[in-house]
C-alpha positions, -999 to +999 in steps of 0.1 A: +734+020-539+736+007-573+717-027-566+688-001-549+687+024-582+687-008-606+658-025-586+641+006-584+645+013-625+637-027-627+672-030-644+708-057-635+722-033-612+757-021-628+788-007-612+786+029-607+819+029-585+844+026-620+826+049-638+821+079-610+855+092-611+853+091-648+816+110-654+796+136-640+773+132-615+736+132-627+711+143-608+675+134-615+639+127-606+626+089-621+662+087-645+702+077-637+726+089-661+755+065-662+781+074-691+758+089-717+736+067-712+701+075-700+677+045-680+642+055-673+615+040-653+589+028-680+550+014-675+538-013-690+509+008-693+521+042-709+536+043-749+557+069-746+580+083-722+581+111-708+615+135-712+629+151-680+657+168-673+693+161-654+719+184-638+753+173-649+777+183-622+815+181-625+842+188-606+866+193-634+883+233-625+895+231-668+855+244-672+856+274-651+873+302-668+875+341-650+863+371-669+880+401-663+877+436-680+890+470-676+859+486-690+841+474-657+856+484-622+880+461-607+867+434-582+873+446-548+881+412-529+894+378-535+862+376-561+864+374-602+844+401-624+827+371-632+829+329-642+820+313-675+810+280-667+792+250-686+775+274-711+766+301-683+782+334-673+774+343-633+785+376-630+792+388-593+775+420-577+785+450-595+782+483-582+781+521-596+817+527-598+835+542-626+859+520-636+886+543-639+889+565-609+870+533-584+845+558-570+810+562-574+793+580-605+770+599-584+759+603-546+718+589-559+703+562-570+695+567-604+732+577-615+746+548-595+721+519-610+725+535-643+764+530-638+759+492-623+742+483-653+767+499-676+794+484-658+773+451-662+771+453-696+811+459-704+815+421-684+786+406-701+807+417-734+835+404-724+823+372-712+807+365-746+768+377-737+748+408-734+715+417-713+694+397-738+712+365-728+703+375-688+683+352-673+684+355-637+695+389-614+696+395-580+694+435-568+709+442-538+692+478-527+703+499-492+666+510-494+639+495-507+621+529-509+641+528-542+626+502-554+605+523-582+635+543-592+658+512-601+628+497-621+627+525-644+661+520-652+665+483-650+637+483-677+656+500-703+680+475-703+668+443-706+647+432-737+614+417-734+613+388-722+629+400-691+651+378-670+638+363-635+650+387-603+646+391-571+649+424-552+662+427-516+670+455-491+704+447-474+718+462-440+744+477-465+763+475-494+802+476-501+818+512-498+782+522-482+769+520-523+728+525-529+726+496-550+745+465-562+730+439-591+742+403-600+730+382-629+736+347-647+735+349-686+731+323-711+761+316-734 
């Protein structure tokens, strides 16, 4: 494997064996990462290289830390509020529960996704973000006939530029809820 990458990279092939369980994996396109160091393809014919980017993935468990607060509702499986992990906060579906009785705010849709995203915001807090660090949700809706109704209140939360989403209508939703909204935030 490493004889293959260095030929390819027109570079002595080195042993990536002693170093793996030491480094992250990098994942690329045209450029290996081997122990900060960063080998890229060059032509004799360009001046300047071109910058890409790399996925560092590691397996180390020390980087993933649980969020928990009692502002939001409690999780309601084997599940965490949400994970901080390498400089991002994925926080898990949230629904339109109050946190301190665990049942819903309201029987609609409007008081339920304003609830999710007030719920959101207490774990954003306490994971050290807020709704202008979101950059990517997911809303989970029980009818998509809602759609319009969610977006009204979705917009009042989240600053412009407003973070990438997708919008889906699920057979159904824990406790039988009208909506349910993830998100990953910057940290």
């Amino acid at each position: 494997m490493a004889w293959c990458a260095a030929r390819a990279l027109h570079m002595p092939a080195l042993d990536i064996t002693a170093l793996r369980s030491k480094t992250p994996l990098a994942v690329g396109v045209g450029c290996a990462s081997v122990a900060g160091t960063t080998f890229c393809r060059s032509s004799s014919t360009s001046k300047r290289q071109i910058p890409f980017a790399s996925l560092g993935i590691s397996t180390d468990t020390s980087i993933k830390e649980a969020v928990k607060t009692d502002k939001a509702p409690a999780a309601l499986g084997p599940y965490s509020q949400a994970i901080k992990a390498n400089n991002l906060l994925f926080v898990s579906g949230v629904l339109g529960l109050n946190p301190e009785t665990g049942k819903f705010v309201s029987d609609d849709i409007e008081g339920q996704t304003e609830q999710v995203l007030k719920n959101m915001g207490e774990i954003l807090k306490a994971g050290g973000a807020s709704y202008s660090s979101v950059v990517k949700t997911t809303i989970m809706l029980a009818d998509l006939k809602d759609f319009k109704k969610v977006n009204e209140i979705y917009g009042k939360y989240f600053p412009s530029p407003a973070p990438a989403r997708s919008t889906y209508q699920v057979a159904a939703l824990p406790l039988d809820a009208k909506v349910e909204i993830e998100c990953i935030a910057t940290l």
